[in-house]
C-alpha positions as CSV (number, residue, x, y, z in Angstrom):
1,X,134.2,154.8,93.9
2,X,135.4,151.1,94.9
3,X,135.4,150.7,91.1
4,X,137.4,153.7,90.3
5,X,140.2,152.9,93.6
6,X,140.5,149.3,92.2
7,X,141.3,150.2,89.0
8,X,143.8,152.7,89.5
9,X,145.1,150.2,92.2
10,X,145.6,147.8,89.1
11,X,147.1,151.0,86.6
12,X,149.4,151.7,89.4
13,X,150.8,148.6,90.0
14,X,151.9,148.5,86.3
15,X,153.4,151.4,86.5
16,X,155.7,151.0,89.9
17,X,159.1,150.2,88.4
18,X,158.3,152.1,85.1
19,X,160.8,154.9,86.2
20,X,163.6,152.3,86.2
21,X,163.0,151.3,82.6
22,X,165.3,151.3,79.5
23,X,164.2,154.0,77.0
24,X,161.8,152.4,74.8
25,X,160.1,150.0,77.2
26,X,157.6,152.5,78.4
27,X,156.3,152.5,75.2
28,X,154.0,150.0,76.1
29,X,152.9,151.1,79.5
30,X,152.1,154.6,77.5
31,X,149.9,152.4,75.3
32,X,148.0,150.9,78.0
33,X,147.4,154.3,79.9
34,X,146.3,155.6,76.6
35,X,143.3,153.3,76.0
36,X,142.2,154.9,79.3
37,X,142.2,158.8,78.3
38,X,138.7,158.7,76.8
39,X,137.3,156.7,79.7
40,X,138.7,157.7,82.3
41,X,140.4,160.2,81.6
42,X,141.7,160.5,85.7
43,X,142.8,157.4,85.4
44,X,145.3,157.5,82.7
45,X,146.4,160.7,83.4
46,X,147.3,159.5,87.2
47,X,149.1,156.8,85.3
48,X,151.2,159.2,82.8
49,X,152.2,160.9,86.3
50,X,153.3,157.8,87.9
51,X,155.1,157.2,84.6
52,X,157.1,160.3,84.8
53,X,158.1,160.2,88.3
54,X,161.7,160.2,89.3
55,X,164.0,160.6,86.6
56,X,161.5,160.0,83.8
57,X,160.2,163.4,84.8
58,X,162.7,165.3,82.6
59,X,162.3,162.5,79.6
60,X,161.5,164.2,76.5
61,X,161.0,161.2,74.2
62,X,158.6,159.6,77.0
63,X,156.8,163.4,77.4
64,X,156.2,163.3,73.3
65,X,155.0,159.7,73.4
66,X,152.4,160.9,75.6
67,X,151.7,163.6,74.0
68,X,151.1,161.2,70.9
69,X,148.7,159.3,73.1
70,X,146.5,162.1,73.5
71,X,146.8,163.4,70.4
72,X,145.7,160.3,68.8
73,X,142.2,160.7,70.5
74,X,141.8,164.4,69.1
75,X,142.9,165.7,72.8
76,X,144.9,168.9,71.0
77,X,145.3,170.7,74.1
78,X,146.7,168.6,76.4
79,X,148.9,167.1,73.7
80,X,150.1,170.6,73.0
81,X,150.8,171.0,76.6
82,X,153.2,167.7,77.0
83,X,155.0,169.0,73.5
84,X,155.9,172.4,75.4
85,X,157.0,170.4,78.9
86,X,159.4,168.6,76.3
87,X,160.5,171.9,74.7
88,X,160.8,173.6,78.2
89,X,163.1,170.6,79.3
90,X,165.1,170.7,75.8
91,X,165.0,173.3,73.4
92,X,166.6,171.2,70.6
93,X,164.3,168.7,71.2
94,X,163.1,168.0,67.5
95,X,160.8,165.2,67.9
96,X,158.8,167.6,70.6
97,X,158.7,170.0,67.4
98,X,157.8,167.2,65.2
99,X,154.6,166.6,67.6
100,X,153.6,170.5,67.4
101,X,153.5,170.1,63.7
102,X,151.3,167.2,64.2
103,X,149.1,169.1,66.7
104,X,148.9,172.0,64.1
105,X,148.1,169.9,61.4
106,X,145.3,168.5,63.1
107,X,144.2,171.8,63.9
108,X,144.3,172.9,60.6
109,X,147.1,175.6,61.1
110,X,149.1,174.5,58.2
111,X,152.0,177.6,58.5
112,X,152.5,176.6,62.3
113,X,152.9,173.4,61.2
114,X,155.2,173.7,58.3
115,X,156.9,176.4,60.6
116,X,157.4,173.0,63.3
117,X,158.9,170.4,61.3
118,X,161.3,173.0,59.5
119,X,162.8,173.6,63.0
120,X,162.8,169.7,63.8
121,X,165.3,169.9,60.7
122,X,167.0,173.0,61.8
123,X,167.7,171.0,65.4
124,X,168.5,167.6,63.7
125,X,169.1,167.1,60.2
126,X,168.6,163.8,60.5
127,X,165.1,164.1,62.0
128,X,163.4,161.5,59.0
129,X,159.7,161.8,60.7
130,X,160.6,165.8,60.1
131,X,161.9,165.6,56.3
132,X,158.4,163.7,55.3
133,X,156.2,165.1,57.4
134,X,157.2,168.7,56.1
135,X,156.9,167.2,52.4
136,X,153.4,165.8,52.7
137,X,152.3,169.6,54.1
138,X,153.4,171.3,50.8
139,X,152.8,168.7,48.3
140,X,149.7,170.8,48.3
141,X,150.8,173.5,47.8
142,X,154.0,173.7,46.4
143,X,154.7,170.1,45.3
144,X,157.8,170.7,43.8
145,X,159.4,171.6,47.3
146,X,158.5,169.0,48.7
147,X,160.6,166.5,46.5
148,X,163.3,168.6,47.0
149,X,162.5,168.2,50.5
150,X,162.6,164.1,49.9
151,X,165.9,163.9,47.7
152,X,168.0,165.6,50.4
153,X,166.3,163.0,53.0
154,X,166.5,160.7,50.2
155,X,170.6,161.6,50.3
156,X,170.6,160.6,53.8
157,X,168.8,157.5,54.1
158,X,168.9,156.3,50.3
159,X,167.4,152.9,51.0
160,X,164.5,154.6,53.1
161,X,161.2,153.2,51.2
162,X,158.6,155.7,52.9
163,X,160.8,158.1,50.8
164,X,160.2,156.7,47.4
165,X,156.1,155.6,48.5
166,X,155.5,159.8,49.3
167,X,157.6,160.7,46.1
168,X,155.6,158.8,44.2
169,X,152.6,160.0,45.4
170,X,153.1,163.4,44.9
171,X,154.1,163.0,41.5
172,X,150.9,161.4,41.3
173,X,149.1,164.5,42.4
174,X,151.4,166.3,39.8
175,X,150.1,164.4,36.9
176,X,153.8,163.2,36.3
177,X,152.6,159.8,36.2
178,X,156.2,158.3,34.4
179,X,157.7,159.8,37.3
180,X,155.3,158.5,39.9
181,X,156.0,155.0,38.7
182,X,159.7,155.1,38.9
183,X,159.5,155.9,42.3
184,X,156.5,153.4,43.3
185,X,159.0,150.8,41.2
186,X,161.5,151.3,44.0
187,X,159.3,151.6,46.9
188,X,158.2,147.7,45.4
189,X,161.7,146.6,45.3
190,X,162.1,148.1,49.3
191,X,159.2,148.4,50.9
192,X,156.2,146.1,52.3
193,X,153.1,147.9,50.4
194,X,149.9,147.2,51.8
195,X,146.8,147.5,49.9
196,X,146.2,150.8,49.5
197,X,149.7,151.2,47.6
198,X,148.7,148.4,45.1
199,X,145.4,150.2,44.1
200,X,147.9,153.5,43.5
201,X,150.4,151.7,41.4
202,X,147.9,150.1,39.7
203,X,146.2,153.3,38.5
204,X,149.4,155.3,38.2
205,X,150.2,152.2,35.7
206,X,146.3,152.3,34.1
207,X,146.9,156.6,33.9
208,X,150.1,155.9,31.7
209,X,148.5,153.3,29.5
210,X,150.9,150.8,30.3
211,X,147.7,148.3,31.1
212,X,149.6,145.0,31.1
213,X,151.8,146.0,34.2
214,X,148.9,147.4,35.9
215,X,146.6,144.3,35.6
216,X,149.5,142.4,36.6
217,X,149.4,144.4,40.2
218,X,145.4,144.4,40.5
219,X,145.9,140.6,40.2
220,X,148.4,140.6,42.8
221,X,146.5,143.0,45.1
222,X,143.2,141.1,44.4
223,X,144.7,138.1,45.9
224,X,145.0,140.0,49.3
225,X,141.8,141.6,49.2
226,X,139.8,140.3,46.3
227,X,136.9,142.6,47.3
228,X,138.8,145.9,47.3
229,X,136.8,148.0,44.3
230,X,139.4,149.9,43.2
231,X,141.3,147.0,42.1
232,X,138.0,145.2,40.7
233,X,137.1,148.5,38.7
234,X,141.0,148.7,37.4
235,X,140.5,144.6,36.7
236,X,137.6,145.7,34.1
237,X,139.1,148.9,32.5
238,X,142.2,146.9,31.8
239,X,141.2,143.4,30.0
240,X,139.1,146.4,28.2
241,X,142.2,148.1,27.2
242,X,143.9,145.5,27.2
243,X,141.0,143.7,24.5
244,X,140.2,141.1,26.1
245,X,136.5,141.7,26.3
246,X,135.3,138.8,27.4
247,X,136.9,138.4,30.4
248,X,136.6,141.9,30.8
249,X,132.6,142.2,30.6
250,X,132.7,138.7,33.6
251,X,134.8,141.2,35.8
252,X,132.5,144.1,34.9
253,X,129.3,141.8,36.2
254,X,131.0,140.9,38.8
255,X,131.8,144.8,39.6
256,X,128.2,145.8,39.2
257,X,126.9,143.0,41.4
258,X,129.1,143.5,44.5
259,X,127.9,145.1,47.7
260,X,131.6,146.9,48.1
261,X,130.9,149.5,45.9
262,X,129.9,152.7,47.9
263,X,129.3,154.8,44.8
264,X,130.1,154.2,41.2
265,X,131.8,156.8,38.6
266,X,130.4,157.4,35.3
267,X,133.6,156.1,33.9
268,X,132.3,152.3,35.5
269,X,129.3,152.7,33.3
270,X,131.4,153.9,29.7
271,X,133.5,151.1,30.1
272,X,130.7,148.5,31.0
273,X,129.1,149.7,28.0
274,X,132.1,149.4,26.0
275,X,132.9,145.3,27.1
276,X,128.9,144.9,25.7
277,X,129.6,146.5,22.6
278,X,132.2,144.5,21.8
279,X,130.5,141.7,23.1
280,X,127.9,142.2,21.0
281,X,125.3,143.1,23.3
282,X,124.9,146.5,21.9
283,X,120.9,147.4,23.8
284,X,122.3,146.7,26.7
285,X,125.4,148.8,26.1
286,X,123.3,152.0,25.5
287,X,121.7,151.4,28.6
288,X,125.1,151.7,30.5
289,X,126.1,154.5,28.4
290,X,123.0,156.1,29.5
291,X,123.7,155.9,33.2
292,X,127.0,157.4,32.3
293,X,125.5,160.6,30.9
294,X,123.2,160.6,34.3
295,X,126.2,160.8,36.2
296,X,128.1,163.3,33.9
297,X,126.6,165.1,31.1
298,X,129.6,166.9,30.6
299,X,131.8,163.9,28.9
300,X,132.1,164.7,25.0
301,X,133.8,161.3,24.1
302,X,130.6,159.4,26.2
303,X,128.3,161.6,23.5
304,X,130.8,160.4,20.4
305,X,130.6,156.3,21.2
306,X,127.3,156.4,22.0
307,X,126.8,158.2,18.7
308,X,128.8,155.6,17.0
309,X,127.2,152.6,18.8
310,X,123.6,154.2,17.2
311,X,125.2,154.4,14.1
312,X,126.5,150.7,14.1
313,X,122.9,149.7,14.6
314,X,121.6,151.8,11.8
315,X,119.5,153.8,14.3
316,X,120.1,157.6,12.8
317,X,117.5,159.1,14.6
318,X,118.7,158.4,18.0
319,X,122.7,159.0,16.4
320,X,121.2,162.3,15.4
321,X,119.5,162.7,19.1
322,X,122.6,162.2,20.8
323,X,125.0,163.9,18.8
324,X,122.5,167.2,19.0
325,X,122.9,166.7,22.7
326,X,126.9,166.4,21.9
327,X,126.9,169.7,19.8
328,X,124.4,171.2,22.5
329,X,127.3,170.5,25.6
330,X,130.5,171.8,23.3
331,X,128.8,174.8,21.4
332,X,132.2,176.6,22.7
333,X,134.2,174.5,20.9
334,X,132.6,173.8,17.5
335,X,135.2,172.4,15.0
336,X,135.6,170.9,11.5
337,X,135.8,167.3,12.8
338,X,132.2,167.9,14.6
339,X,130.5,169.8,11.8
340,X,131.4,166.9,9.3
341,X,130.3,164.2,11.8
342,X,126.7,165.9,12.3
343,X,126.3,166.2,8.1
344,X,127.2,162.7,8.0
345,X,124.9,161.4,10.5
346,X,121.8,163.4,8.2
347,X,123.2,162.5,4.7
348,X,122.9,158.7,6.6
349,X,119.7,158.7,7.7
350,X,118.2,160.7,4.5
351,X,120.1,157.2,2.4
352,X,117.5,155.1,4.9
353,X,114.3,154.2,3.0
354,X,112.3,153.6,6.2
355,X,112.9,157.6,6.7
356,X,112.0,158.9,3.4
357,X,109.4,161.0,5.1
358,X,111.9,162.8,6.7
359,X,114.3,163.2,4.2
360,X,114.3,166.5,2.9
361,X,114.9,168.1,6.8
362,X,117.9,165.3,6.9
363,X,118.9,167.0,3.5
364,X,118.6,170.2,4.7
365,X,120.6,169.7,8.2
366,X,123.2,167.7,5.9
367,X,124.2,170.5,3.6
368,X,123.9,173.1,6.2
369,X,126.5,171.4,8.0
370,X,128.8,170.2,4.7
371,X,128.7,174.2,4.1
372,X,130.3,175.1,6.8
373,X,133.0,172.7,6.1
374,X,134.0,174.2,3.5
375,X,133.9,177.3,4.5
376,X,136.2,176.2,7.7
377,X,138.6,174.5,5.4
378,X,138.0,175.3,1.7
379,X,141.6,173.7,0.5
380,X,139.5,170.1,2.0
381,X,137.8,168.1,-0.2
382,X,135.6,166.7,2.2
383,X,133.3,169.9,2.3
384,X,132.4,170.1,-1.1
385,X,132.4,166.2,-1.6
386,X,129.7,165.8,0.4
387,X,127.6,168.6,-0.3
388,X,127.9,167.5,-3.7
389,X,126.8,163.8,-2.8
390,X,123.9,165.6,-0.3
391,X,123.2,167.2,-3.8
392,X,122.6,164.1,-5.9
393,X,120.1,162.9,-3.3
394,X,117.8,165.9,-4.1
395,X,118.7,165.6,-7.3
396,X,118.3,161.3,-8.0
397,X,118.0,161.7,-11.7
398,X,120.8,164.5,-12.5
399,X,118.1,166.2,-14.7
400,X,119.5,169.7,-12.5
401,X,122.8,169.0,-12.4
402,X,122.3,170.3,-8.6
403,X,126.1,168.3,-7.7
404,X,128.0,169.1,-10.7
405,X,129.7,171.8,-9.0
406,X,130.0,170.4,-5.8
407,X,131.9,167.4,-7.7
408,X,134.0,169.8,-10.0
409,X,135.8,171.1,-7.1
410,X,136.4,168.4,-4.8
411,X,138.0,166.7,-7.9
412,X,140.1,169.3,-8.2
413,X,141.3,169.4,-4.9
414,X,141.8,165.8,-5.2
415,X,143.7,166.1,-8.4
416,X,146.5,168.2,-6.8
417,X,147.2,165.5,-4.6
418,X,147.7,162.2,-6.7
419,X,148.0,160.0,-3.3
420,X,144.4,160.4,-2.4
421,X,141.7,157.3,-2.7
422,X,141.3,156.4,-6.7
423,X,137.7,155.5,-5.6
424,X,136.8,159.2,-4.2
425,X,138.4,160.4,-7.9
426,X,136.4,158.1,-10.1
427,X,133.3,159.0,-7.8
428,X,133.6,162.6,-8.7
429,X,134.1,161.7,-12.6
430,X,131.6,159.5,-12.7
431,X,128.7,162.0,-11.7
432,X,130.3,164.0,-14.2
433,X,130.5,161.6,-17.1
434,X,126.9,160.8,-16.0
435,X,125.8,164.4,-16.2
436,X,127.2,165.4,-19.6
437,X,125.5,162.2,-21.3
438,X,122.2,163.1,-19.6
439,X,122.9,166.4,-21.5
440,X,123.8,164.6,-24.5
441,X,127.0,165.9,-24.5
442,X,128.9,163.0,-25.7
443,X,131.6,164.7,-26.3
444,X,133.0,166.3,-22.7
445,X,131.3,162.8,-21.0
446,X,133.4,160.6,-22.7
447,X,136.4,162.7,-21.7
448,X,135.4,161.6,-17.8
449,X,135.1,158.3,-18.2
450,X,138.2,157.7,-20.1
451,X,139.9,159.7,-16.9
452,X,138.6,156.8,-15.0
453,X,140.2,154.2,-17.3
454,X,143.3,155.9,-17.2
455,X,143.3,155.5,-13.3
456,X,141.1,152.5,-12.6
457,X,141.9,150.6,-15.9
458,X,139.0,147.5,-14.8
459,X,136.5,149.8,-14.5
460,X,133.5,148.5,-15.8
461,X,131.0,151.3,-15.6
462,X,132.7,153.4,-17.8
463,X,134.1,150.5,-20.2
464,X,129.9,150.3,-20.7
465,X,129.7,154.1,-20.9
466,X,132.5,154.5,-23.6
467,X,131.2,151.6,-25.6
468,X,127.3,152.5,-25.4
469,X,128.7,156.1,-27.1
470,X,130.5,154.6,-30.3
């Protein structure tokens, strides 16, 4: 009790000539009290009291700064009840209706709250606290309201930098990422960002590819906080983008190794894997590719480089493994593009001689898949090109002719468009040429290879062909 009397002795004494202070200077006396509330709760609420006496009793900016004080500490009822003392006082009191949208919003009444601030700006247009406050509750739901809501504060107070920070920010949540950054480039010319605005820009600069800018602002946020992990994970993804792998894959080590990580995305892993592949360290980039699948085996592009990383090592088997699991996760979606990929990836591995066991079920997948291309796109050569080259693998020694027609009628198609690759043309008349002088049909195969003389005048192949049939 001697405890208790002492210290509201001291709390009192602080507050004896706080009814003759200027406006303002209480502010401080309310910050001391409010340190007290969770304490001793008696104690700061005796000194609010001694606070209000006298003239300060009717003092609505010094009722909502209390208010404020209790509301900080979660206390929703008594700040509600100092927010009505202020209304009761003043009805046009818009900052006490500015503290009731607080109190809502803390209470998770987002109507009341909305329903607040737009009478704070019904009482005083000017009300700024009001204007973005009101903005931040619907940029969830209607964010397009609330930058109307900004540009006519933004009329008011043009050189207000909260305004262009919450703009940007909700365009941001828009997926207007051009406009984001015009507004985060004026909030950098007027306002004092702190770190949490430099690892926005810097992604809102990452999202819209412009990767140069954004490193520039991780660098410059890194300096203040060099272990903040948004800016070390936007460090990596840029020098990746950005091609500078090795410099990249140092900040990627360094990103795996640090304690400040609380949980990494699967995206950390793709691009980790990505800075090894280019590196040249291509095991240890299918292990990080790996971990991204663990984390989401949704991604369809993760599938596709890891595919193409299996492929760069000559590993079809585990190309062919992944890619099944690729085809398995977008069996929705099944296009031309994928169908052509998974033929390719068999044709491949039935070329490899350490897989000849296995080469007629490659063959078999191969065609299969080279079928269906064509029927998807039968004006494409690539359908019947490869079928036709799947074909000569069955068929090494053309005694079945098992490609011809495969090869007649992607040479067609490739004749009706005299731009396309010479090599893919002389290709197709080669196996022909070939085919007709197997059948001793001298003839119709010297026809072919003087086609390819006509286009590919060096050509040595058929230079022998013609001569050996004089």
């Amino acid at each position: 009790m001697k405890k208790y009397i002492a210290l509201m002795t001291m709390v009192g004494s602080a507050f004896m000539v706080s009814a003759q202070m200027p406006a303002n200077e209480w502010t401080y006396q309310v910050s001391k009290a409010a340190v007290l509330i969770k304490t001793q709760p008696d104690a700061a609420e005796d000194a609010f009291n001694k606070l209000l006496k006298g003239k300060n009793g009717k003092n609505t900016s010094l009722l909502v700064e209390i208010g404020r004080a209790y509301l900080s500490v979660g206390d929703i009822s008594t700040a509600s009840a100092y927010a009505e003392r202020a209304k009761d006082i003043d009805s046009h009191c818009a900052d006490a209706y500015v503290l009731s949208g607080d109190i809502a919003l803390l209470d998770k009444n987002v109507n009341q709250a909305s329903s607040d601030y737009n009478q704070a700006i019904y009482l005083d247009e000017d009300c700024s606290e009001a204007y973005l406050k009101y903005a931040e509750v619907y940029q969830g739901v209607n964010p397009q309201y609330s930058i109307e809501m900004l540009q006519r504060l933004e009329d008011k107070l043009p050189d207000d930098s909260r305004i262009d920070k919450q703009m940007g920010d909700i365009y941001y949540g828009m997926g207007q990422y051009g406009k984001a950054i015009e507004a985060y480039d004026e909030y950098w010319e007027n306002g004092i960002p702190g770190i949490q605005d430099f690892t926005r820009y810097a992604t809102l600069l990452y999202l819209n590819k412009e990767f140069n800018e954004s490193l520039a602002v991780v660098l410059e946020g890194l300096a203040l906080d060099m272990d903040n992990e948004v800016l070390q994970r936007l460090s990596m993804y840029n020098h990746y983008e950005l091609g500078k792998y090795e410099e990249g894959l140092k900040n990627a080590k360094l990103f795996f190794a640090s304690n400040n990580v609380p949980e990494y995305v699967y995206l950390d892993y793709v691009y980790y894997g990505r800075l090894l592949n280019q590196n040249q360290q291509c095991e240890e980039a299918v292990v990080q590719y790996e971990k991204a699948l663990e984390l989401d085996s949704t991604q369809a592009d993760v599938y596709h480089e890891l595919t193409a990383l299996y492929e760069k090592k000559q590993d079809y088997p585990q190309a062919i493994a992944v890619y099944k699991r690729y085809l398995e996760v977008t069996k929705e979606k099944e296009d031309i593009g994928d169908l052509f990929l998974w033929g390719r990836l068999n044709y491949y591995a039935a070329t490899n001689p350490t897989l000849k066991d296995q080469q007629s079920s490659y063959l078999a997948a191969a065609d299969t898949a080279f079928t269906r291309v064509m029927e998807y796109a039968p004006e494409n050569y690539l359908g019947s090109f490869w079928r036709a080259r799947t074909h000569s693998l069955i068929d090494p020694e053309t005694t079945e002719g098992l490609a011809k027609p495969y090869y007649e009628r992607a040479l067609a198609i490739l004749e009706q468009h005299p731009d396309t690759s010479v090599s893919l043309k002389v290709e197709c008349l080669s196996y022909l040429g070939y085919y007709y002088f197997v059948k001793e049909d001298y003839p119709q195969s010297k026809e072919y290879w003087i086609k390819i003389l006509a286009i590919e005048p060096d050509n040595e192949t058929a230079k022998t062909a013609l001569e050996g049939m004089k």
